[in-house]
C-alpha positions as a Markdown table, in Angstrom:
| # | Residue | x | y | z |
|---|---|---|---|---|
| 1 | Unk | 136.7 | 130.2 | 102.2 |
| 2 | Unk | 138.6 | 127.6 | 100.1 |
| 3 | Unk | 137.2 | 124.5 | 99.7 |
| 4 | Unk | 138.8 | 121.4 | 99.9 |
| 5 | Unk | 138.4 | 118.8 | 96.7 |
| 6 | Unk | 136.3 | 117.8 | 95.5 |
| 7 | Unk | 133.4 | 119.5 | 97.4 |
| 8 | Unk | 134.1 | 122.8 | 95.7 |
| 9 | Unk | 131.9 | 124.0 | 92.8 |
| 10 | Unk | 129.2 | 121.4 | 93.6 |
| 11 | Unk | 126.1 | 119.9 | 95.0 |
| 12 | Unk | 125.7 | 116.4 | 96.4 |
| 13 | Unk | 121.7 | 115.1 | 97.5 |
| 14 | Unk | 121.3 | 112.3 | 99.3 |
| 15 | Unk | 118.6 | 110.0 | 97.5 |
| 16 | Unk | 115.2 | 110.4 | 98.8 |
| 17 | Unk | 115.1 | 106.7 | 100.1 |
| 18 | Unk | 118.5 | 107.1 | 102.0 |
| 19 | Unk | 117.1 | 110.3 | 104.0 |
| 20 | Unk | 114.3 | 108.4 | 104.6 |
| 21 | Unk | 116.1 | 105.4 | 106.1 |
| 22 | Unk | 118.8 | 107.4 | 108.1 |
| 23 | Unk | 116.0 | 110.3 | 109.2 |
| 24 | Unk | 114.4 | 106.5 | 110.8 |
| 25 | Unk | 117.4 | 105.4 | 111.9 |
| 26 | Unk | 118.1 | 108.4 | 114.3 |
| 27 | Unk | 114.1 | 108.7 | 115.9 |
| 28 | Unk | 114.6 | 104.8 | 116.6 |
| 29 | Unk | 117.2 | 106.4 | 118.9 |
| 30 | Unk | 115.9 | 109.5 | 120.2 |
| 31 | Unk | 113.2 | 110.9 | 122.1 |
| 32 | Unk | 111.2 | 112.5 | 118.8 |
| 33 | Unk | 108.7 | 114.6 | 121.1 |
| 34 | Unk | 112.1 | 116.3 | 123.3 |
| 35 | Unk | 113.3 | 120.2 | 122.7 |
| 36 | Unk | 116.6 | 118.9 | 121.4 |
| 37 | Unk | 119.7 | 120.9 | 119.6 |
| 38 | Unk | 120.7 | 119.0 | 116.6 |
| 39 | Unk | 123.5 | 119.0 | 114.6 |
| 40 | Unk | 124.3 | 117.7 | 111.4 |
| 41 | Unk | 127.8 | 117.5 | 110.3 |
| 42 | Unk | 128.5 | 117.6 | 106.5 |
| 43 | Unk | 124.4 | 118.3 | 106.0 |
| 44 | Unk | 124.7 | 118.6 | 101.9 |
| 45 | Unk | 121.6 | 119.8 | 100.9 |
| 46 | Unk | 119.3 | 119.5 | 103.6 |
| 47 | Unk | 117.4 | 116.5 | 102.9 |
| 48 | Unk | 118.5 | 114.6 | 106.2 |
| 49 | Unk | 117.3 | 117.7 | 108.4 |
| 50 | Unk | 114.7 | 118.4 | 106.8 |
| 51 | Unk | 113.2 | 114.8 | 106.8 |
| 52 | Unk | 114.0 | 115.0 | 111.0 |
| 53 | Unk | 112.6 | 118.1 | 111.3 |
| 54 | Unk | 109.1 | 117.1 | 110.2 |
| 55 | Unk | 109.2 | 114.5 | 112.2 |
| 56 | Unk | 110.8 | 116.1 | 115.9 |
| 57 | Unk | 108.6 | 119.1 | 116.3 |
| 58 | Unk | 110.5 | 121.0 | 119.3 |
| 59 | Unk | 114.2 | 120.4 | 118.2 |
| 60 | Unk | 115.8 | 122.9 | 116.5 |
| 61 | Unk | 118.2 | 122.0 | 113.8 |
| 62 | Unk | 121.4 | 123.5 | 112.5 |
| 63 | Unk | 123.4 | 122.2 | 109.4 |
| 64 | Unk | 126.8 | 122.7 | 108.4 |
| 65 | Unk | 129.1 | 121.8 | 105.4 |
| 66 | Unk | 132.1 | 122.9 | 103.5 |
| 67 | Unk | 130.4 | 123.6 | 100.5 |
| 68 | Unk | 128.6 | 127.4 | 99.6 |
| 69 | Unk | 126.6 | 124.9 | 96.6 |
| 70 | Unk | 125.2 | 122.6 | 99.0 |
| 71 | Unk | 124.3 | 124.9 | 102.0 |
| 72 | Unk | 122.4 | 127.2 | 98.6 |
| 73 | Unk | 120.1 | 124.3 | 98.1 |
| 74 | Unk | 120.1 | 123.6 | 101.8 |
| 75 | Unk | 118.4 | 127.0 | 102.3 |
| 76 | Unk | 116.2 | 127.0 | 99.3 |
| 77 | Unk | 114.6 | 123.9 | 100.7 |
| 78 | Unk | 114.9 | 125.3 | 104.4 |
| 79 | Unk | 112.3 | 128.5 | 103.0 |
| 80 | Unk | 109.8 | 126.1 | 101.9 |
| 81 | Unk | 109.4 | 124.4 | 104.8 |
| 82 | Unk | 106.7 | 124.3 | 107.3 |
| 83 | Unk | 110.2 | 124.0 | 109.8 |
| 84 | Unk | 112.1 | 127.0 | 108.4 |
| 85 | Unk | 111.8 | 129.1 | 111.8 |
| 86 | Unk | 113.5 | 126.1 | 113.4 |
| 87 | Unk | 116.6 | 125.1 | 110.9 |
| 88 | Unk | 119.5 | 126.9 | 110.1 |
| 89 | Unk | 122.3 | 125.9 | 107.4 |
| 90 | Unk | 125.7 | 127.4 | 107.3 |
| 91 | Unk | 128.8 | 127.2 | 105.0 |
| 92 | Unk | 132.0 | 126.2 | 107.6 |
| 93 | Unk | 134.8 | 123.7 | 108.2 |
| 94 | Unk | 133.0 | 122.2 | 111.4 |
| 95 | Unk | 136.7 | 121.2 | 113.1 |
| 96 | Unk | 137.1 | 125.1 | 113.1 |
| 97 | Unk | 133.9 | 126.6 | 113.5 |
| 98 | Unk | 133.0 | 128.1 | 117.1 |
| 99 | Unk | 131.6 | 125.6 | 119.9 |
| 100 | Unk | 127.8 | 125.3 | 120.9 |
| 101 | Unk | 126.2 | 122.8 | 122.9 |
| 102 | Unk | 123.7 | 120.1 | 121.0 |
| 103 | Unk | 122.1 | 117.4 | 122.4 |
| 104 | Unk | 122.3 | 115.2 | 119.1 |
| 105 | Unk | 125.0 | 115.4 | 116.2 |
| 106 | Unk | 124.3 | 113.5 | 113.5 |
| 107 | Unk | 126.1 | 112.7 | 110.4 |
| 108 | Unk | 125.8 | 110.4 | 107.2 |
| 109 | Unk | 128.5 | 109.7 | 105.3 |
| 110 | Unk | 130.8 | 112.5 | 105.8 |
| 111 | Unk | 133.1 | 112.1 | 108.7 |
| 112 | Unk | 135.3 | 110.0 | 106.8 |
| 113 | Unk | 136.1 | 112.8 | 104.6 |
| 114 | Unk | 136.7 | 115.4 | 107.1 |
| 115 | Unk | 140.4 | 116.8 | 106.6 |
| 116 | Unk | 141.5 | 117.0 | 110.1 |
| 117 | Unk | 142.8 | 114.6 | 112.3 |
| 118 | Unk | 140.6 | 112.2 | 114.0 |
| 119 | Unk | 141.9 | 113.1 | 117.2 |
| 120 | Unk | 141.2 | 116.5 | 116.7 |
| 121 | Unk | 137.6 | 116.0 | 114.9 |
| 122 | Unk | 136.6 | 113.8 | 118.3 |
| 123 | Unk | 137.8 | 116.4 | 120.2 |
| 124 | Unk | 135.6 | 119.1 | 118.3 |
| 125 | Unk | 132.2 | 116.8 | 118.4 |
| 126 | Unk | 132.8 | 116.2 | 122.3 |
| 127 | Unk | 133.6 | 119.6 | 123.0 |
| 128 | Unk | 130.2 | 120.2 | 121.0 |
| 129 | Unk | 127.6 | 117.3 | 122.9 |
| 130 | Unk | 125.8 | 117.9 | 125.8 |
| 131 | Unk | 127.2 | 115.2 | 128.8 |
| 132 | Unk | 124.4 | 112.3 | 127.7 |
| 133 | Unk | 124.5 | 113.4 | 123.9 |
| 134 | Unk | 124.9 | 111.3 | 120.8 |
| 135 | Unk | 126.5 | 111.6 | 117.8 |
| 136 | Unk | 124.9 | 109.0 | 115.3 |
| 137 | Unk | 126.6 | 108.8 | 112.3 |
| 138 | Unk | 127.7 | 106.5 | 109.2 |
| 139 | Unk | 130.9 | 105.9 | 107.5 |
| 140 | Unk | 132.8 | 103.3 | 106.2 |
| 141 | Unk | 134.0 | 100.0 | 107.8 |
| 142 | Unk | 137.2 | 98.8 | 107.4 |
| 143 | Unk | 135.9 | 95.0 | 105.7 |
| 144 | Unk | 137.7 | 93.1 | 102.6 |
| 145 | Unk | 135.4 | 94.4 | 100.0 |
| 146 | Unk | 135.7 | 98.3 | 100.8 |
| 147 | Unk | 139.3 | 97.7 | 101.2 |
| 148 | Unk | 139.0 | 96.1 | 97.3 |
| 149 | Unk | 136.9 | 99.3 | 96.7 |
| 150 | Unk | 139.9 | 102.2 | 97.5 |
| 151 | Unk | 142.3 | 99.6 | 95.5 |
| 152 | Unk | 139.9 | 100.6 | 92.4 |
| 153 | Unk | 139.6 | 104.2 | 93.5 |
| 154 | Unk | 143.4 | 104.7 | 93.6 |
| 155 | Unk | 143.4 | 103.2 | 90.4 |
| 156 | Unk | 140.8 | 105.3 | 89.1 |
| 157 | Unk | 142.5 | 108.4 | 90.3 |
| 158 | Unk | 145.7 | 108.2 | 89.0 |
| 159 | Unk | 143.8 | 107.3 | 85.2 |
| 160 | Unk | 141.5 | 110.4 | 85.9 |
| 161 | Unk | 140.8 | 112.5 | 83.0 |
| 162 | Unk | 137.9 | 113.8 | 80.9 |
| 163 | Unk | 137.1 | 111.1 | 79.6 |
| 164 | Unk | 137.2 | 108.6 | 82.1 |
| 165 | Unk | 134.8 | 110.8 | 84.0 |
| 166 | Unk | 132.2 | 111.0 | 80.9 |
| 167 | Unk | 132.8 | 107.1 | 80.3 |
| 168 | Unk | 132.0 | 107.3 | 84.1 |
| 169 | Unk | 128.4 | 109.1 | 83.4 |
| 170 | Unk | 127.6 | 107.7 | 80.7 |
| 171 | Unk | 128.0 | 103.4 | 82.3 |
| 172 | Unk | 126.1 | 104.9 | 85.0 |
| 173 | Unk | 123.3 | 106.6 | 82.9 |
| 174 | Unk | 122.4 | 103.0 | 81.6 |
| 175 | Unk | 123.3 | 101.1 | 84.8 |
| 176 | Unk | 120.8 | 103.0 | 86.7 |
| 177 | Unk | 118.3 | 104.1 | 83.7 |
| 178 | Unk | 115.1 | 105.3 | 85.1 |
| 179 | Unk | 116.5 | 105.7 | 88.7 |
| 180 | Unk | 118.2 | 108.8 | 88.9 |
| 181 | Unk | 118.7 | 111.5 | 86.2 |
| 182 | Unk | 122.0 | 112.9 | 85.0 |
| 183 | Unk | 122.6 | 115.7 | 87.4 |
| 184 | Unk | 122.2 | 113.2 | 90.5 |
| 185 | Unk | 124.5 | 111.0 | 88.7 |
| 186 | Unk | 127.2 | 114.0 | 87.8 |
| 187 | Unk | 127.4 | 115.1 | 91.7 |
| 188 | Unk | 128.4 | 111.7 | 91.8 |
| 189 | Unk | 131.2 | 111.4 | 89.6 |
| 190 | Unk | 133.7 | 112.8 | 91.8 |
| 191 | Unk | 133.4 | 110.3 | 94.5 |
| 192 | Unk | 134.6 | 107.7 | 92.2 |
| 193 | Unk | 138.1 | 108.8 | 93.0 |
| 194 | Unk | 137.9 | 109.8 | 97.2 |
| 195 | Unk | 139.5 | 107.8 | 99.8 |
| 196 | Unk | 138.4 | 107.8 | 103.3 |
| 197 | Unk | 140.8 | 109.6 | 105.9 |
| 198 | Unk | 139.3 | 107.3 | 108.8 |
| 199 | Unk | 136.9 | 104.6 | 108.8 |
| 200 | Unk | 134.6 | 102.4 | 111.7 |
| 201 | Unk | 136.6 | 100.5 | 113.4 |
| 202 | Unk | 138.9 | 99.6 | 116.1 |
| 203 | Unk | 141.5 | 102.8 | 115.8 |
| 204 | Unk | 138.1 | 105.2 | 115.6 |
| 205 | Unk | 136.5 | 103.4 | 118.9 |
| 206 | Unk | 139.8 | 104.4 | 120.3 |
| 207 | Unk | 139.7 | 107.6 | 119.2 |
| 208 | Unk | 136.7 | 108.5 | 120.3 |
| 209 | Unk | 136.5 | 106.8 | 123.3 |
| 210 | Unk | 139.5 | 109.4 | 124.1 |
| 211 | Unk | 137.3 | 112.3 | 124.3 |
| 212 | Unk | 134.4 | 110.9 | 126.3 |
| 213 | Unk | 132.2 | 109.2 | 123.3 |
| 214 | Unk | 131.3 | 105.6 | 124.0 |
| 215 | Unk | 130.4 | 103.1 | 121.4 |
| 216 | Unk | 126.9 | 102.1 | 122.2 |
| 217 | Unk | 126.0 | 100.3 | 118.9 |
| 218 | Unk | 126.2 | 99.4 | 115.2 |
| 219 | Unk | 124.7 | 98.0 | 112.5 |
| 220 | Unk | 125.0 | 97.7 | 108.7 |
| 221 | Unk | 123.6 | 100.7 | 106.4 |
| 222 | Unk | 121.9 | 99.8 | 103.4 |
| 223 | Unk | 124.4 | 99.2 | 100.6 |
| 224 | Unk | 122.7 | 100.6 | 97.3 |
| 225 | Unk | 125.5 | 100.2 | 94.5 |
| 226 | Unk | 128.9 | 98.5 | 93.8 |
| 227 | Unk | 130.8 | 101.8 | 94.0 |
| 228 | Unk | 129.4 | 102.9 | 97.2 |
| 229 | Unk | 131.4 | 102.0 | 100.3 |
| 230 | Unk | 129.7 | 99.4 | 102.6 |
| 231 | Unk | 128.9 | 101.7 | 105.8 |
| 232 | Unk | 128.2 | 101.4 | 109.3 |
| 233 | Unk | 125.5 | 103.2 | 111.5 |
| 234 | Unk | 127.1 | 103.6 | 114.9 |
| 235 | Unk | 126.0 | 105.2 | 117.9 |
| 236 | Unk | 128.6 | 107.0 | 120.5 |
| 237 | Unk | 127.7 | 108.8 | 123.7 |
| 238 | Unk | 129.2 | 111.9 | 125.3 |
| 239 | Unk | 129.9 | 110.5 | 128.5 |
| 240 | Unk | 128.4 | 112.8 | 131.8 |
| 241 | Unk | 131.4 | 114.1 | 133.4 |
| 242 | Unk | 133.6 | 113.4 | 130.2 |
């Protein structure tokens, strides 16, 4: 399978304190001790269902993401867990992969970068949830300062070369010395140059609402570094009947 820039050839792990906060995030909203299926769209390396999976002992988990790197690790880390009987990763474009039914999709940070339409990605996650079932996921809002932020990244890409991306690594490296080591900054490098395909707001409650999800709530993710989008944690529903 081909995969689409600038996922291909790499790995990308969440930090350890941004699992943490998102794994929190999602039993604030779900019955932790219930036999759910749960889904997590654009899982990278594991670290988000691997933190819920310790935590939910009768739901069984299944991960997906477009890139063979990331579902590697993903499965690496799956074997050496006391929850590997009840995770499984897979490499996939989720918009074309086959339907099953979950109870919970979840997602941090990815479904902005999904290349599909939004009307067809809503389509795929309703056809997917269980009538009752949420999909609790983070992505961008549409506010002043991330619109600022794709102003730079369009900038940014149309400079891109070698050596903008080791001047990139290297201000990095000493902005966030003793934080994160090299490789955790490389993965990031190419992010420096994405822009979003959809982001929170008005035309995605519409969208969504379209196929049966309901906005129930949002809130404010943490916002750990200048280059990082501000996100939003929302909460849809499949609607019962929907």
């Amino acid at each position: 399978m081909k995969h689409p820039a600038p996922f291909a050839g790499t790995t990308f792990s969440a930090p350890q304190g941004r699992s943490t906060w998102f794994a929190e995030a999602v039993l604030a909203r779900v019955d932790a001790q219930a036999p759910l299926r749960v889904l997590d769209i654009g899982c990278g390396t594991g670290r988000h269902v691997l933190a819920l999976a310790a935590r939910m002992p009768r739901a069984t988990f299944h991960g997906v993401d477009v890139s063979a790197e990331n579902v590697a690790q993903a499965e690496r880390s799956r074997r050496e867990s006391a929850a590997a009987g009840r995770i499984a990763f897979a490499c996939a474009d989720y918009v074309r992969r086959g339907a099953e039914t979950y109870d919970l999709i979840v997602s941090d940070s990815a479904l902005h970068l999904i290349a599909a339409p939004t009307e067809d990605l809503f389509a795929r996650i309703a056809a997917d949830l269980a009538p009752g079932g949420l999909l609790i996921a983070s992505l961008p809002d549409g506010g002043p300062y991330n619109r600022m932020l794709w102003l730079a990244r369009r900038a940014l890409a149309a400079l891109r070369g070698p050596w903008l991306d080791r001047l990139a690594l290297a201000l990095a490296a000493r902005l966030y010395r003793g934080r994160h080591d090299e490789a955790f900054l490389r993965e990031r490098i190419p992010y420096l140059y994405v822009l979003p395909r959809r982001f929170a707001g008005r035309a995605l409650r519409t969208a969504a609402r379209a196929q049966g999800l309901e906005w129930r709530s949002a809130e404010r993710a943490p916002h750990a570094s200048a280059m990082q989008p501000v996100h939003a944690l929302i909460t849809w529903q499949r609607v019962a009947g929907e």
